[in-house]
C-alpha positions in Angstrom: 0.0 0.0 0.0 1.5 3.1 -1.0 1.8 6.1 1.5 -0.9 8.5 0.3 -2.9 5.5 0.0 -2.2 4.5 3.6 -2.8 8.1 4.6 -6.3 8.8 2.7 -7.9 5.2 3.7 -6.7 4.4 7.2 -4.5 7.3 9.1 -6.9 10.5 8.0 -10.2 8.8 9.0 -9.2 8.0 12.5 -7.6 11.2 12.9 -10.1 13.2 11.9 -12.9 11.1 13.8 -10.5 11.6 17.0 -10.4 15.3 16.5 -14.5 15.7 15.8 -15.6 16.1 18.9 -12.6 19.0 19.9 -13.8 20.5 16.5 -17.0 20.9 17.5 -16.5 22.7 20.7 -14.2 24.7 19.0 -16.9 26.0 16.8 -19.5 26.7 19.0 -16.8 28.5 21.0 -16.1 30.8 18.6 -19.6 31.4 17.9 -20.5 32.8 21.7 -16.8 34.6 21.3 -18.1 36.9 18.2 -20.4 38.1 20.6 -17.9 38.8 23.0 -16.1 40.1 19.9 -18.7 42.5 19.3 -17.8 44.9 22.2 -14.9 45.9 20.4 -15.0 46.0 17.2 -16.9 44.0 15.1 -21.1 44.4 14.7 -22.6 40.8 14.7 -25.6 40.0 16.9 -25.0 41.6 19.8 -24.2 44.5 18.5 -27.3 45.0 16.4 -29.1 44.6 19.6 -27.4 47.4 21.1 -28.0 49.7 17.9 -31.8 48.8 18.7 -32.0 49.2 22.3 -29.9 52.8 21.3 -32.5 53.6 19.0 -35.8 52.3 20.3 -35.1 51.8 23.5 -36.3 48.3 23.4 -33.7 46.6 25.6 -35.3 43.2 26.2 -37.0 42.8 22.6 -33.8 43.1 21.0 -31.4 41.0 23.2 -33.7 38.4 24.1 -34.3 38.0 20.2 -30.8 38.0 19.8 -30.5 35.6 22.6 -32.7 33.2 21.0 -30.7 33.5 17.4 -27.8 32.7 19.2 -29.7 29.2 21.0 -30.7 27.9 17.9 -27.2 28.6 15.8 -25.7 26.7 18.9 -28.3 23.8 18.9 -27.9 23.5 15.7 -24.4 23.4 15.3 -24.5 21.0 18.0 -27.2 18.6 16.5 -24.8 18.6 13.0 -21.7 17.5 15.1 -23.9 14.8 17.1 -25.3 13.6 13.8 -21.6 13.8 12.3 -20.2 11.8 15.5 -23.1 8.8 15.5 -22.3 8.4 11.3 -18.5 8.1 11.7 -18.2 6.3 14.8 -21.3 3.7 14.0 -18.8 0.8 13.6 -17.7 1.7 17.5 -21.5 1.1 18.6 -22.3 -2.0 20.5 -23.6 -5.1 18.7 -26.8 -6.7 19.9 
């Protein structure tokens, strides 16, 4: 078996089924960081929320909308990674 053979079918898959599950926090890490983000630079979520509440004085409206955005972009990110996981590590599953 050649090398980039031995890498594609049998060194890459484990890694990157090892590695999944780190990935995955990673991302929704970085998710709840661009709000942090927000306060100093960049306008994401959060920020829109303050440029309502700043406008229409509409504090709770605007970040608990924004609140709920941010639940369903983490459950769903969370429900892709689970679903990822169960497909790539089905051969690990118990038999019976």
């Amino acid at each position: 078996m050649s090398r980039a053979k031995m890498m594609r079918r049998i060194i890459l898959p484990s890694a990157f089924r090892r590695a999944l599950p780190a990935y995955g926090n990673e991302v929704i890490f970085m998710l709840q960081a661009s709000a942090i983000a927000s306060v100093v630079t960049i306008m994401d979520l959060t920020g829109a929320a303050r440029f309502v509440y700043a406008r229409f004085y509409a504090p709770f409206e605007a970040f608990l909308f924004v609140a709920a955005i941010y639940l369903c972009l983490t459950f769903s990110i969370i429900y892709f990674f689970r679903h990822l996981e169960k497909r790539l590590l089905a051969h690990l599953k118990p038999q019976g």
